[in-house]
C-alpha positions in Angstrom: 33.8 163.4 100.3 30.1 163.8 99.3 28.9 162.2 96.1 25.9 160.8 94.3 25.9 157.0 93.6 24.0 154.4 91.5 22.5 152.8 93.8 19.7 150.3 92.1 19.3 151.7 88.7 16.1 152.4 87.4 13.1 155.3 86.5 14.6 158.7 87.4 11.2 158.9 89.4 12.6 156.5 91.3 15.6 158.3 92.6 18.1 155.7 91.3 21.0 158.4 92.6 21.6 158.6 96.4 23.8 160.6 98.3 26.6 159.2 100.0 30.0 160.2 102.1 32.7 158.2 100.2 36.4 158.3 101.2 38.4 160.3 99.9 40.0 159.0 96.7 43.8 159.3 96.2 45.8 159.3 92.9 47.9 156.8 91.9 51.2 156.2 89.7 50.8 157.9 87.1 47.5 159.9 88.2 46.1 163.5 89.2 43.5 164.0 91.5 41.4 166.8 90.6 38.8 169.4 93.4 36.3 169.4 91.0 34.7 172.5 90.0 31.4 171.5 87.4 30.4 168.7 86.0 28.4 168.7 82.3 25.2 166.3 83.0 24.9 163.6 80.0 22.3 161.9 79.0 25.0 158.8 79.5 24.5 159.4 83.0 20.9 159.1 82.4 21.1 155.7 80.4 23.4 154.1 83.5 21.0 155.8 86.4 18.1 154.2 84.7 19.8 150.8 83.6 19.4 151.6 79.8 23.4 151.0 80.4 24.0 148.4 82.5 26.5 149.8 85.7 30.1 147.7 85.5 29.8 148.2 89.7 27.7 148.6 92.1 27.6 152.1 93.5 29.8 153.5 90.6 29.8 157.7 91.1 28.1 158.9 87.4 29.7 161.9 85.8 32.4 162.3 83.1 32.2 165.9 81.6 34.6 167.2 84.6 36.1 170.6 85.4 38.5 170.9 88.2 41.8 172.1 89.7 44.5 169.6 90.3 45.2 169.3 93.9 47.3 166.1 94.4 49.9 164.4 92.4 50.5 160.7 92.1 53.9 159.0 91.9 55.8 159.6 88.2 53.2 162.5 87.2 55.7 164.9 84.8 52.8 166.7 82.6 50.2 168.2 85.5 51.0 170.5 88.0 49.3 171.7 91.4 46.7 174.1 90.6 46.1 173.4 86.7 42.8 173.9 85.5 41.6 170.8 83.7 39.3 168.3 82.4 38.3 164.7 82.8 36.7 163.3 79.4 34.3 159.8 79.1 38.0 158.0 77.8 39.6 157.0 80.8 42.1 154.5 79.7 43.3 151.9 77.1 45.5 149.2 76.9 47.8 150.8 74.0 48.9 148.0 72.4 46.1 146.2 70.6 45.5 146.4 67.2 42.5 149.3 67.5 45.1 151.2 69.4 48.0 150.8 67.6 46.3 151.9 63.9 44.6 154.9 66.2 41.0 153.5 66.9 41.7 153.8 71.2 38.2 153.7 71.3 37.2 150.3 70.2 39.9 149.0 72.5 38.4 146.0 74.1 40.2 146.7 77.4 39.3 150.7 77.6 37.7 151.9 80.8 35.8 155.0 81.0 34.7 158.0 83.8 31.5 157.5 85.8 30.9 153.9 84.7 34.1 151.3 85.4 35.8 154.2 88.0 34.2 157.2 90.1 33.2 160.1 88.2 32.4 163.5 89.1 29.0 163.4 90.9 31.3 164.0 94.1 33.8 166.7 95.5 36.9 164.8 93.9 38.1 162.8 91.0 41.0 161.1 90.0 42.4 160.4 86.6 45.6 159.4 84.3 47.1 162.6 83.5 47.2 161.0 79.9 43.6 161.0 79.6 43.0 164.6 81.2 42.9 168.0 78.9 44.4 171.0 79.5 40.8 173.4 78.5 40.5 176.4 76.4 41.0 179.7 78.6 38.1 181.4 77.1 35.0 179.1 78.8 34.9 179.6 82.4 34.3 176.2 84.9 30.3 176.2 83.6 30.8 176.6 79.7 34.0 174.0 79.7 32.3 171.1 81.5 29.7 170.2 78.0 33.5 170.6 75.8 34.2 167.4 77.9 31.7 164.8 76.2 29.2 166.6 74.1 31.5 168.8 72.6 34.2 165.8 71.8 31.3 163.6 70.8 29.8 166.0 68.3 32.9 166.4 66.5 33.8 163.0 66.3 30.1 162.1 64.9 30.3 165.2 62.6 34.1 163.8 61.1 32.8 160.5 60.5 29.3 162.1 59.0 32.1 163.3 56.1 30.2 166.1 55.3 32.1 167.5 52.3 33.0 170.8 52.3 29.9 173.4 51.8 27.8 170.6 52.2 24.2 170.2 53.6 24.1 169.0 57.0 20.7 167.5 58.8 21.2 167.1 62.8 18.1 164.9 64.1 17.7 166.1 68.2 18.8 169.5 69.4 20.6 168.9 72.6 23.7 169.5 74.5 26.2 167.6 71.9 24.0 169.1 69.1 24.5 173.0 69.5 27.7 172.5 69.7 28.2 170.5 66.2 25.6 173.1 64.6 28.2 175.7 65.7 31.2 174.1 64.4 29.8 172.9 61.4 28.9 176.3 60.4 32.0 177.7 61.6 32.9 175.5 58.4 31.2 176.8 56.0 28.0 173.9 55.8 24.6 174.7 55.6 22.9 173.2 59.1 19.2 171.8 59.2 18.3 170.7 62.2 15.0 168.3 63.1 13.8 167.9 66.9 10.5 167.2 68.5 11.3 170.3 70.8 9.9 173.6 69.8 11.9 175.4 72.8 15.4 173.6 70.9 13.9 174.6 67.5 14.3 178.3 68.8 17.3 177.7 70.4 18.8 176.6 67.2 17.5 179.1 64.9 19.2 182.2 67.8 22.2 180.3 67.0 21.9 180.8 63.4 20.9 177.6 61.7 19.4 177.3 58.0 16.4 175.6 58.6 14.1 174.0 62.0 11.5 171.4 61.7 9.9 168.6 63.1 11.7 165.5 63.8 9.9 163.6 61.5 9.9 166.8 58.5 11.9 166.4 55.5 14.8 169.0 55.3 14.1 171.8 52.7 16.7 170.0 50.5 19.0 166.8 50.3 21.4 166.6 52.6 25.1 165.5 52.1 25.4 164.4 55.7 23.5 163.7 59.0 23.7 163.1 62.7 21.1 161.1 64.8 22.0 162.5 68.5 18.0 161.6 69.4 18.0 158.3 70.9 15.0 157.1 68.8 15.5 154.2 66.3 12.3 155.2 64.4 14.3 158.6 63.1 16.8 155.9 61.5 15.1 155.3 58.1 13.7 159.0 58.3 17.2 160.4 58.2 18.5 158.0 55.5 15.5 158.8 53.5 16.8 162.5 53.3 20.6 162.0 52.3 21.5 162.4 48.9 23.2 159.6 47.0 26.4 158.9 48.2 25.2 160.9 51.7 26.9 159.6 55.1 24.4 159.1 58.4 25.9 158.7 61.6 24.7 157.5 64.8 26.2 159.6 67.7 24.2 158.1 71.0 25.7 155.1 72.8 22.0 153.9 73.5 19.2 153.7 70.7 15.5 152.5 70.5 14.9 149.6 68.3 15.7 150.5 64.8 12.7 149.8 62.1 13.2 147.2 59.3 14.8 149.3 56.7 14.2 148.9 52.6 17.2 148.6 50.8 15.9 150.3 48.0 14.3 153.8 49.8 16.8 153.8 52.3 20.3 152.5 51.4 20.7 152.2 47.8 22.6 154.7 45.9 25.2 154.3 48.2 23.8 155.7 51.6 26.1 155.2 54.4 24.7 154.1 58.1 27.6 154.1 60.8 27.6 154.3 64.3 29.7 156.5 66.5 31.6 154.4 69.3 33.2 157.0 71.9 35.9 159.2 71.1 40.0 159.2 71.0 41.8 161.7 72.7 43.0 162.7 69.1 39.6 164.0 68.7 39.6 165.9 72.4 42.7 168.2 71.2 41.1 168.5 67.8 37.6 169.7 69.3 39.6 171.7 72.3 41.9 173.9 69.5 38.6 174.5 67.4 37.0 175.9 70.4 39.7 177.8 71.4 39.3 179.8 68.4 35.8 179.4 67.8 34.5 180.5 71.0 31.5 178.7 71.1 27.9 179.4 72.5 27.6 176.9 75.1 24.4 176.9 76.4 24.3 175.6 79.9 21.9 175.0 82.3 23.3 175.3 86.1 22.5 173.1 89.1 24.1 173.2 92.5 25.6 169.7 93.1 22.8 168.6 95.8 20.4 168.6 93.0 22.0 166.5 90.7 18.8 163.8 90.8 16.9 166.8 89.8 19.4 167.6 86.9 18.7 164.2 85.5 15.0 164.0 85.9 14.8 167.6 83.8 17.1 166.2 81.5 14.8 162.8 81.1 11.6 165.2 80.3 13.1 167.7 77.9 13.4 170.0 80.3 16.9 170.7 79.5 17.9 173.7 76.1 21.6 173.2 75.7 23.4 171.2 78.2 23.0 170.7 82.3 26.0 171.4 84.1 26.5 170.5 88.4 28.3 173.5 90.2 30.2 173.3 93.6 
């Protein structure tokens, strides 16, 4: 099969991706093997391409937002059939019987693997997975609008649950990308009142056509206190910004599994009052089906933007200069 690779990470200028003809992989016990369709571009991807995330192998394939068709079966497979549509998440595995597992935290297992950085991703024609980790998607997004659900979508949600924005609360997202514009869409879906703080002017616009309260500069103060926030910007320095602008008792969370150095923060501006900072670690496959059922009914605006499969080192070097409103997605 044909496939991108890892092959000496570093600066997207670079090239860190190269193409390569891989064999074909085969599923087994327990596994599907999916032809895939589209695959969502994260900046995860980006982080291991450029060594920001150190690769677990040499050569790995990158790519875990994944929308395919099943089109081989591995021994003891009872839940997937030939020819379901479905979708291969960042959560490949875990061990299911440590203590993070067993009280529902699968993903701060220490043994958990994960798409596109211990196993082949999507980058490539094919990809295998455990039918336990795979989702069945909602039928309403075609191939294109699914693949973000995969990552940014289950991401978002999981950073805007442990955010605990109360009900009708204020809500500050900091970065307006593919994991953001979805969470802006559920949140108000909920009833919250969104203000969201990026660098970008062209994702400043973008937010305010999908109806946001309020747009400003990264570094702005919101209009008013906010109950809640989300850092999706991978920039440390917006750490004490965004904790400056919760309201006592207010809840930041940390949704990027890379961040810039974070600045020495004053417990008296920044945490007192009972400020919460907490980081968002992956994602359970509770909080796939949770985000997949709101989106079924929701029907989200999923921004994408589409790149044949050949240009995938492109898709990343647009996505490392901003170039990117909403999320990048690879088409075969």
């Amino acid at each position: 099969m044909r496939a991108w690779v890892v092959a000496v990470p570093g600066p997207v200028t670079g090239r860190p991706l190269r193409r390569r003809e891989l064999p074909d992989p085969y599923p087994g016990a327990g596994e599907v093997r999916v032809a895939v369709t589209a695959c969502g571009v994260c900046r995860t991807d980006l982080y291991l391409a450029e060594g920001d995330l150190r690769p677990r192998r040499t050569g790995v394939v990158p790519g875990h937002e994944v929308v395919g068709r099943v089109d081989a079966l591995g021994p003891g497979v009872r839940r997937l059939s030939v020819g379901d549509r479905i979708g291969i998440p960042w959560l490949r595995s875990t061990c299911g019987g440590c203590t993070s597992c067993r009280r529902g935290q699968e993903n701060l297992c220490a043994a958990a693997r994960f798409t596109g950085w211990d196993e082949d991703g999507c980058y490539a024609e094919l990809a295998v997975v455990p039918e336990a980790y795979a989702y069945r998607l909602p039928d309403r997004y075609d191939d294109e609008r699914a693949a973000p659900l995969l990552c940014a979508g289950i991401i978002g949600y999981r950073a805007l649950r442990l955010a605990e924005l109360p009900p009708g609360g204020r809500l500050g997202i900091y970065g307006f990308g593919a994991s953001a514009h979805l969470t802006a869409q559920v949140a108000l879906a909920q009833g919250a009142t969104v203000h969201v703080l990026t660098r970008s002017v062209s994702a400043r616009r973008l937010a305010e056509e999908l109806g946001v309260h309020s747009v400003g500069a990264a570094t702005d103060g919101p209009p008013e206190p906010l109950s809640s926030a989300i850092l999706f910007a991978p920039a440390g320095d917006l750490v004490p910004v965004a904790l400056r602008a919760l309201d006592g008792g207010g809840t930041l969370a940390v949704a990027g599994i890379h961040l810039s150095d974070i600045p020495s923060l004053s417990y008296q501006r920044h945490l007192f009052h009972e400020r919460v900072l907490r980081s968002v670690t992956a994602n359970t496959r509770r909080d796939g089906d949770e985000l997949m059922s709101l989106a079924a009914r929701l029907d989200l605006d999923v921004r994408t933007v589409p790149y044949p499969m050949d240009q995938a080192d492109r898709a990343l070097a647009d996505l490392a200069a901003d170039r990117v409103d909403g999320a990048a997605v690879l088409r075969l």
